[in-house]
C-alpha positions as CSV (number, residue, x, y, z in Angstrom):
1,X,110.6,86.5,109.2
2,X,111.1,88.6,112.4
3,X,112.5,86.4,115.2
4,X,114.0,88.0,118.4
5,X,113.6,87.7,121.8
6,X,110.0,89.3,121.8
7,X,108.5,87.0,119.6
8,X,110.2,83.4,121.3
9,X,109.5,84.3,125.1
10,X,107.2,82.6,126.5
11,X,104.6,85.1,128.0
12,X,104.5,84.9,132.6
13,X,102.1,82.2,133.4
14,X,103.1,79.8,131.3
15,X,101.4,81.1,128.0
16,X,103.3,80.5,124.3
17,X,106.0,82.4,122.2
18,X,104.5,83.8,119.3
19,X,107.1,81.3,117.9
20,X,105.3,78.4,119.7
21,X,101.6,79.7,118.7
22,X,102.8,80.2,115.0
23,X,104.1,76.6,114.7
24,X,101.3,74.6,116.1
25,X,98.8,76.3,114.3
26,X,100.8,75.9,111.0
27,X,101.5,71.8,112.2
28,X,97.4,71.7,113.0
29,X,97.1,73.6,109.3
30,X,98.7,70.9,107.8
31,X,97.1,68.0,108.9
32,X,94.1,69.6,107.7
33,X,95.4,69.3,104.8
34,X,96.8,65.3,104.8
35,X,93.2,64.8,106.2
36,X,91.0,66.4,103.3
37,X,93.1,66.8,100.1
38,X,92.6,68.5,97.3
39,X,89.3,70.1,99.9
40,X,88.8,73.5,101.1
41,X,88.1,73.7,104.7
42,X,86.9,76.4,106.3
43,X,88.6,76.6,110.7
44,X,87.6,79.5,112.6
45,X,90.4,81.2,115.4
46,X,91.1,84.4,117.4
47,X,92.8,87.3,115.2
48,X,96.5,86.7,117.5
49,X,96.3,83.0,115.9
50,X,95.3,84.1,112.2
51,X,97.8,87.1,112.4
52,X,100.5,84.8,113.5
53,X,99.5,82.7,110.5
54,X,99.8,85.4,108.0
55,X,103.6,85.9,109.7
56,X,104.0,82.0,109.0
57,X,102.7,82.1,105.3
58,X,104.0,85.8,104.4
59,X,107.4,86.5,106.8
60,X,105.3,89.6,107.9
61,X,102.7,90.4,109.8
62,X,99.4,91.3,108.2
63,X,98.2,95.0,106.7
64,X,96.5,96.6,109.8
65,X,94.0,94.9,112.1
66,X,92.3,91.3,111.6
67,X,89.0,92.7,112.1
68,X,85.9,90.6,113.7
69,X,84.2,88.0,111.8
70,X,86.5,88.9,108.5
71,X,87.2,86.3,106.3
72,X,91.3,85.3,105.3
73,X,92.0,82.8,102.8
74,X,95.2,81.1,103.4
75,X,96.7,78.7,100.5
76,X,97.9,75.8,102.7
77,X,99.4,73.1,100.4
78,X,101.8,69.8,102.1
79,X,104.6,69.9,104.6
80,X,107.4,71.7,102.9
81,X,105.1,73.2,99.7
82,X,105.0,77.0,100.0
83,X,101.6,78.4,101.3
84,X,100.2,81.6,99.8
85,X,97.7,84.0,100.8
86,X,94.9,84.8,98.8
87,X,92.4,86.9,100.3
88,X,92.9,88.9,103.5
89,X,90.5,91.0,106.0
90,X,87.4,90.9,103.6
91,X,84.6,91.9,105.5
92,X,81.9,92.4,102.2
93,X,79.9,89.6,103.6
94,X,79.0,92.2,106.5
95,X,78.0,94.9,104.7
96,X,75.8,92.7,102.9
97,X,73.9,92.3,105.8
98,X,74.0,96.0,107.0
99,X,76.7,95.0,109.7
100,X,79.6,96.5,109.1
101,X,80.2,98.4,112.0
102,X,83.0,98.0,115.0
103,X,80.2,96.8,117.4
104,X,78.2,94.5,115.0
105,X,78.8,91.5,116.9
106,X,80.0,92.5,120.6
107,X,83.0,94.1,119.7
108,X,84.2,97.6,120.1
109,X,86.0,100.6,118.7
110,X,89.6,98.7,119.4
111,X,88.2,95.1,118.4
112,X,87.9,95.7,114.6
């Protein structure tokens, strides 16, 4: 995984490292986990927090943008199990319903 000084500063105003945002969404990932084993669970977030994720799971950052209302499938298993991804950016579920484009659902051309 990619650690230098961009991703552990701390951003003016007080906001979190990528560092910081990556590890308490991982720690808030696995309690998920303690609290509904063996369950899948579906949690919702902004793209910054799922891409961060993806670094978390993979050591990389994901393939291209995380596009608006796309679904990821992370393989979150206990404290110190490996994680694994197993589906990333799809977006069939929108062309199902005719809305597949950038502006679908208030985004725009740079949203996804």
């Amino acid at each position: 995984m990619c650690v230098d000084g961009y991703h552990s500063r701390a951003w003016q105003g007080g906001g979190e490292s990528t560092i910081d945002v990556m590890q308490r969404a991982g720690r808030a990932l696995e309690q998920l986990v303690e609290w509904h084993p063996g369950q899948r669970v579906v949690v919702t977030s902004h793209g910054g927090t799922i891409s961060n994720l993806h670094l978390l799971t993979t050591g990389r950052y994901p393939p291209g943008h995380v596009a608006n209302c796309a679904v990821h499938v992370l393989k979150v298993r206990r404290a110190g199990s490996p994680w694994g991804v197993g589906a990333w950016g799809d977006r069939g579920h929108l062309t199902r319903l005719g809305a597949e484009s950038a502006s679908a659902f208030g985004g725009g051309a740079k949203s996804g």
